[in-house]
Each structure stands twice: as C-alpha cells, then as structure tokens.
C-alpha positions in Angstrom: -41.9 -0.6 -37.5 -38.0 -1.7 -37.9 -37.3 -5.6 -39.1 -36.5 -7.7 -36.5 -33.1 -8.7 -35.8 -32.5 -12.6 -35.8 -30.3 -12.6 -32.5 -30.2 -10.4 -29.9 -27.4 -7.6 -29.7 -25.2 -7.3 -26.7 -24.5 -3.6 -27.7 -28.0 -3.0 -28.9 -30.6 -4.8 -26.9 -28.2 -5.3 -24.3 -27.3 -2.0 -23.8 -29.0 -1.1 -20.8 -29.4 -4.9 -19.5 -30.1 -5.5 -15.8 -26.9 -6.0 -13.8 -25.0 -5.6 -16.8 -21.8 -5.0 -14.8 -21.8 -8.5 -13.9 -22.0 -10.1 -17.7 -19.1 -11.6 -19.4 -18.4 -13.9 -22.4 -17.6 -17.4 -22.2 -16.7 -20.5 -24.6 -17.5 -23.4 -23.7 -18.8 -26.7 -25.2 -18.3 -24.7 -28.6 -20.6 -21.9 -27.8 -20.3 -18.7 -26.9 -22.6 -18.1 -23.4 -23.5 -14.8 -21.9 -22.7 -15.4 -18.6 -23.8 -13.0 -15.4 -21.6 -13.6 -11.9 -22.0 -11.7 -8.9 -21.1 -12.2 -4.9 -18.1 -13.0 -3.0 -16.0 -15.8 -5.0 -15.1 -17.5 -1.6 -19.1 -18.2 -1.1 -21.4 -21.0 -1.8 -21.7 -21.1 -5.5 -25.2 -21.0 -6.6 -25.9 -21.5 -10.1 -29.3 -19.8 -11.5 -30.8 -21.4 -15.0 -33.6 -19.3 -16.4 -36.8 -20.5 -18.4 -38.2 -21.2 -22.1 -38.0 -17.7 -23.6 -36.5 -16.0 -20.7 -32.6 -15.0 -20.2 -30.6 -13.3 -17.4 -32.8 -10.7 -16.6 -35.5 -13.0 -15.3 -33.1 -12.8 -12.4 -32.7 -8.7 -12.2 -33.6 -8.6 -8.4 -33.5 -12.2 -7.2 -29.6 -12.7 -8.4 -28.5 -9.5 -6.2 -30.0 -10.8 -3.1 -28.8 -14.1 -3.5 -25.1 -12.5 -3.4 -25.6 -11.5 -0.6 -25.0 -15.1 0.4 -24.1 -16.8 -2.5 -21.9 -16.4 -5.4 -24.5 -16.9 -8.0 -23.7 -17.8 -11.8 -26.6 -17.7 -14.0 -25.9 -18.2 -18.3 -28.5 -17.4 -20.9 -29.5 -20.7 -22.0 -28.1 -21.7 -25.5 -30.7 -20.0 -27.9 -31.9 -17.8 -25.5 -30.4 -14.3 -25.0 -27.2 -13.2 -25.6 -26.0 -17.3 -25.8 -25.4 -19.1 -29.3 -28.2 -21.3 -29.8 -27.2 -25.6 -29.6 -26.8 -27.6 -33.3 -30.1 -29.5 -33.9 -28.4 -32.5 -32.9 -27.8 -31.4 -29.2 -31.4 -29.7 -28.5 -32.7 -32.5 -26.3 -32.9 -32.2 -22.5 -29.8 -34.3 -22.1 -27.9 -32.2 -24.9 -28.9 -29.1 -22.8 -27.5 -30.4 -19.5 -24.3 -31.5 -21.2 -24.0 -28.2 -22.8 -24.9 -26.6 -18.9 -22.2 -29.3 -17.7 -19.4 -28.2 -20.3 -20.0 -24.4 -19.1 -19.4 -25.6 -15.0 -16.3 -26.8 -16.1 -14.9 -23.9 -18.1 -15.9 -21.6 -15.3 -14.5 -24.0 -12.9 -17.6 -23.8 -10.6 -19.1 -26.7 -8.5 -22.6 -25.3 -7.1 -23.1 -26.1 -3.5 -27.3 -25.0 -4.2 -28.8 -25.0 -8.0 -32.4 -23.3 -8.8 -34.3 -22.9 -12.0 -37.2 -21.4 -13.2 -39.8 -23.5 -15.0 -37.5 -25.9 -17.7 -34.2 -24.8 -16.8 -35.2 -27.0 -13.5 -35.8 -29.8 -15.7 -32.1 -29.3 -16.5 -31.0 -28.7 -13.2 -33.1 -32.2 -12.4 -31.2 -34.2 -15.5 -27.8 -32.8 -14.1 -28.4 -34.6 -11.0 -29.7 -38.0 -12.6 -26.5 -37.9 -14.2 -24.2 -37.1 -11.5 -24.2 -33.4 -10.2 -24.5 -33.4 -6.4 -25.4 -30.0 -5.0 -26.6 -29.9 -1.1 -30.1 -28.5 -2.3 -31.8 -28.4 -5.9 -34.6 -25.2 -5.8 -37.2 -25.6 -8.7 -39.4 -22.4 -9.0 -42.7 -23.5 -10.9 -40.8 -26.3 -12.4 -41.4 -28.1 -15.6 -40.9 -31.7 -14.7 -43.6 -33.6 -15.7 -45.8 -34.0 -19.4 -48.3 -31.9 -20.0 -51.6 -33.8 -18.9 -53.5 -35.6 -21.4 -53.5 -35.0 -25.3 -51.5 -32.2 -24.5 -48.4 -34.1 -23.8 -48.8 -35.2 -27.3 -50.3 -32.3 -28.9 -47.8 -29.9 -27.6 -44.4 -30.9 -28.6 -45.7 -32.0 -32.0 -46.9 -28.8 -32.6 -44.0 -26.6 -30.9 -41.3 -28.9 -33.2 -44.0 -27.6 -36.7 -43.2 -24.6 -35.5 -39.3 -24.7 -35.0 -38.8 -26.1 -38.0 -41.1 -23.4 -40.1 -38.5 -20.7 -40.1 -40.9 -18.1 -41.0 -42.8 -19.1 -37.6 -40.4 -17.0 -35.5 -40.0 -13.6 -37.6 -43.9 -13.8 -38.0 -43.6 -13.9 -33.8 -40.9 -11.5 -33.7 -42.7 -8.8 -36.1 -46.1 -9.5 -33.9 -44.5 -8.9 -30.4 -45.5 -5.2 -29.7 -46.3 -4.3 -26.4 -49.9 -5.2 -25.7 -49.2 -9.0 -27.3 -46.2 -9.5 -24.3 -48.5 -8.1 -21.8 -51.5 -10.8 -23.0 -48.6 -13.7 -23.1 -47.0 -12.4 -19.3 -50.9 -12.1 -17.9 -51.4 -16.1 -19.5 -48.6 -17.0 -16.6 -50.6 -15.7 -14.2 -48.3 -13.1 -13.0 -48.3 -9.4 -13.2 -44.8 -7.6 -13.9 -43.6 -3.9 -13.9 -43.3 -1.9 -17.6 -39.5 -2.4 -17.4 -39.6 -6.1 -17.1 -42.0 -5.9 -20.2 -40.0 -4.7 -22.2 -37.5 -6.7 -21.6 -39.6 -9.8 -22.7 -40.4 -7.8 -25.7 -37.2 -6.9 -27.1 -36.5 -10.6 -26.8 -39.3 -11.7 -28.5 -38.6 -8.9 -30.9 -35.6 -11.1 -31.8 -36.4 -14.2 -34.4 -33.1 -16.3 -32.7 -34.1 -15.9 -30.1 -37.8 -16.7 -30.3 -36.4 -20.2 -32.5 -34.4 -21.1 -29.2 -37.2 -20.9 -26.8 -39.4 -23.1 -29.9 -36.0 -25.1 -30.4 -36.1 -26.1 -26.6 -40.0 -26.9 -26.2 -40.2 -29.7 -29.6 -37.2 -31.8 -28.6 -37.4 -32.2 -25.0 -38.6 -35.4 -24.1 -40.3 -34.9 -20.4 -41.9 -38.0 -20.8 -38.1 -39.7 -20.2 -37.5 -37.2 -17.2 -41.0 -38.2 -15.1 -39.8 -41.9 -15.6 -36.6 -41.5 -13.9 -37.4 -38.5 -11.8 -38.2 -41.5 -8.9 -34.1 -42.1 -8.5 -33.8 -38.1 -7.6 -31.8 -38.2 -4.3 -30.6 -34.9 -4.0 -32.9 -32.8 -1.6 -35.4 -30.6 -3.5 -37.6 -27.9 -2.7 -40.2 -27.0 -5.0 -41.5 -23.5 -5.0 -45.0 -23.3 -6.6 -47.1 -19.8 -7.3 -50.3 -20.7 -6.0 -51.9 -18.1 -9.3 -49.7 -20.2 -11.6 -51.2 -20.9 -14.8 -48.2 -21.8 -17.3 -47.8 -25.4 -14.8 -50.8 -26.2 -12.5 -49.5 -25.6 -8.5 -51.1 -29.6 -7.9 -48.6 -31.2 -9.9 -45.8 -30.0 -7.7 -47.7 -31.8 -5.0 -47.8 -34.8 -6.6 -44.7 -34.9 -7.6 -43.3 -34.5 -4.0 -45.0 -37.8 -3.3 -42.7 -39.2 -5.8 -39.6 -37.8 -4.7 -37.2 -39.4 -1.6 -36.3 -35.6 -0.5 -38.5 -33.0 -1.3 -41.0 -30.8 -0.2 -43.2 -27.6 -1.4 -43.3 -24.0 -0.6 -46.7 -22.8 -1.9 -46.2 -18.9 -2.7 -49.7 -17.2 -2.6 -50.9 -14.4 -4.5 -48.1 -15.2 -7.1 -48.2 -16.4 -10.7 -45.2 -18.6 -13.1 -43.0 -15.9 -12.9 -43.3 -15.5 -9.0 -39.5 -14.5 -8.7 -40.0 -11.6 -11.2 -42.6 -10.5 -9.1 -41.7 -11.0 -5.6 -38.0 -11.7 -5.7 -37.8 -10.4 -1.8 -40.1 -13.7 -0.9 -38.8 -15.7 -3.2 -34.7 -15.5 -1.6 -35.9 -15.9 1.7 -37.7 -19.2 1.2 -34.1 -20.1 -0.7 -31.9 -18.9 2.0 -34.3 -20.6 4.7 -34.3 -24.1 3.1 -30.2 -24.0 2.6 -29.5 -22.5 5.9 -31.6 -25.6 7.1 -29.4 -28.1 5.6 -27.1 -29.8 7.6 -23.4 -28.4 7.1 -21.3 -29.3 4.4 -17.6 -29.9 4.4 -16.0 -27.0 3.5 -14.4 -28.0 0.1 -18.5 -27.5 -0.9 -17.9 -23.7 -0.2 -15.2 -23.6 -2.9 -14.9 -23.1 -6.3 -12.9 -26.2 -8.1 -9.5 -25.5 -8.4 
C-alpha cells in the first residue's frame, strides 16, 4: 500500500471529481478554497456547505438539480477537500463562518436560500445570528445542538486529543481501505453506491484532510450555538432522515419548538447522508419550501454588484 498524501491533489485525487467542470480556485480570507458553481448567474443564488469530513462531491447529484433553479455555489470547507485548512486560531464555529463570510464577498454572491449538510448548517445558522439574511435556511440532518449527555463533554475533549496528536490522522489515513469507509458510511445510517465510496476513501486516504474534519469537531463550541439558536429569525426548514443515526431525527423536532420560523420534513427510509442517497427527494422538498415563500424583491435574485 502507497503512503498517504497529507492533502488532497486536485490533479491527483481530483482528477476525475464529480462535476469537475464547474470547480475553480479562489482566495479569499487568506486561503485558497476549491470552489464548484453551476446554473444560470442571473438566478437565485443558493449556496451549498457540505459536512465534517465531506467536500463538494457530497453534492454530485443534488448541486445539478438545484441549477436547474438556482445558481448554486458550494466551497470545500477550509481543511476539507481541495480548500487550505484555517490557522488554529480561527477553527471555532465563528472563525468558520467568518472565513464562509470572507469567501461571499470575494465571489460577490448574496444567497437568496442557504442549505448545509450536518455542521456546515451549524455555520449556515451562525451566519445568520450574525447578520446574513437569506429568504430560507435548509439544514439536512443538521448539527445544532450538543451531543446529549456525557457525550457533549466526552466528545470534543476527545476529538481535540485527537487533532492535536499528529500521528492520529496518518494512522486514519493508512487504515481507510475500502471495507473500513463502508463500516464508517453504514454507522450514518445510509447506504451509498461504490463510486460515492470511494470518494470518501480517497479523502480519508488523505492525512489533511482527515486533521480538518478532527480540526473542526474539537473546537466548535455547540454548546454557545443551542444558547442563541432561540433569536434565529430567518425561516428554516429542517430536513431529517428518519434512519439517521450520526444525529437522532427527535432532536430536529425539538428543536423546531425552539425556533420562531421553522418546521420539519421527515425523509423516510433515509439515513445522515439522505442527499447522497436520494438527491431527487431531497431538491424537491428544497424547491417546494422556497417556491412557498412569499416573493422577494428582485434585487434578492441578483448577485451583488
């Protein structure tokens, strides 16, 4: 078996990525992000932020149907993919968003609908704390809340021994053959093709990358998040896979109860990664919900100048 590679290679492990066509490079906020951008430009930007360990081609067949409507703009996460991974200083939640934020403004985008997969909702839900106003906020199995019990203590604590042993992510990386991403995928509860597999494994196959999604996990602070998710004003739909089994489907519902504009959309049959699986169901419940909204001025179909 070959050594692992600390960061994935555009020209190597990205050589055949999904809708490669649509990547570019970007700076901004002093990294360099892989960035994918597809639909008509005059459209409703939608941006698309991906989950702990995941990158762009989470979105392989959602992010084409959604252009259909939309132009969607979905990064790799800093640390995750093909995008440089954040100092240690700016790993929080809040240092994520900012970074999310900076990367808006050098593309010049202002999303009229945001939607995220498991923690890059907990982003999407800090950008909107802080100020970001899109007419809908989408969160697929999202990460909002502590783990329950001792394992909101247990967890972080032993995610940031991890990060900061950096033999804990080539020891992954040289362990991530085929069988071990299958176990991993089947703990989420969902059940993906063997292309989508090995697209998780040539990630994981990657120490970098592997450090970002252990990077992201020991300095987040959810805790902070479920005490001010209360003031969230912008309408939210929460999308739950009823065979989840990374984030228990009740605590969506519990959390709707907490929240001044939001409801759920339980997806049967379906696990974490419920967009991987059934993308088709997936944009429909997206494009339902926004097409439900009451219209929007038109400077909201616009990119910003």
């Amino acid at each position: 078996m070959s050594a692992p590679s600390d960061r994935p290679v555009w020209e190597r492990e990205g050589a055949d990525w999904p809708n490669r066509a649509a990547s570019r490079f970007v700076t901004a906020s002093g990294l360099r992000w892989h960035v994918q951008e597809m639909g008509d430009s005059e459209a409703p930007v939608l941006l698309l932020l991906h989950g702990t360990g995941a990158a762009t081609h989470s979105w392989a067949r959602l992010a084409p149907l959604l252009a259909a409507r939309f132009r969607v703009v979905a990064p790799d996460l800093p640390g995750h993919g093909f995008t440089d991974p954040l100092p240690a200083g700016r790993l929080s939640l809040p240092g994520m968003a900012d970074a999310i934020r900076d990367l808006m403004g050098e593309l010049a985008v202002t999303p009229s609908i945001v939607v995220g997969h498991s923690a890059g909702a907990a982003i999407l839900v800090r950008l909107c704390l802080d100020g970001l106003s899109p007419r809908l906020l989408v969160a697929l199995n999202g990460a909002l809340t502590p783990f329950p019990g001792l394992a909101s203590v247990l967890f972080p604590g032993l995610a940031r021994m991890l990060f900061l042993n950096p033999i804990t992510p080539r020891i992954f990386a040289w362990t991530a053959d085929r069988p071990a991403v299958e176990r991993l995928i089947r703990g989420t509860g969902s059940r993906l093709d063997a292309r989508s597999l090995d697209l998780y494994r040539r990630l994981f196959r990657c120490p970098g990358h592997v450090a970002g999604a252990l990077g992201m996990m020991a300095n987040w602070d959810l805790a902070s998040l479920d005490r001010a998710v209360a003031a969230l004003a912008v309408p939210t739909l929460l999308v739950v896979g009823g065979d989840d089994k990374a984030i228990a489907p009740e605590t969506a519902f519990a959390l709707k109860d907490r929240l001044p504009n939001a409801r759920v959309n339980l997806l049967r049959n379906l696990g974490h990664l419920a967009h991987e699986e059934a993308p088709d169901r997936v944009a429909a419940v997206i494009l339902e919900a926004f097409e439900g909204l009451p219209a929007a001025p038109k400077s909201l179909y616009r990119t910003v100048p």
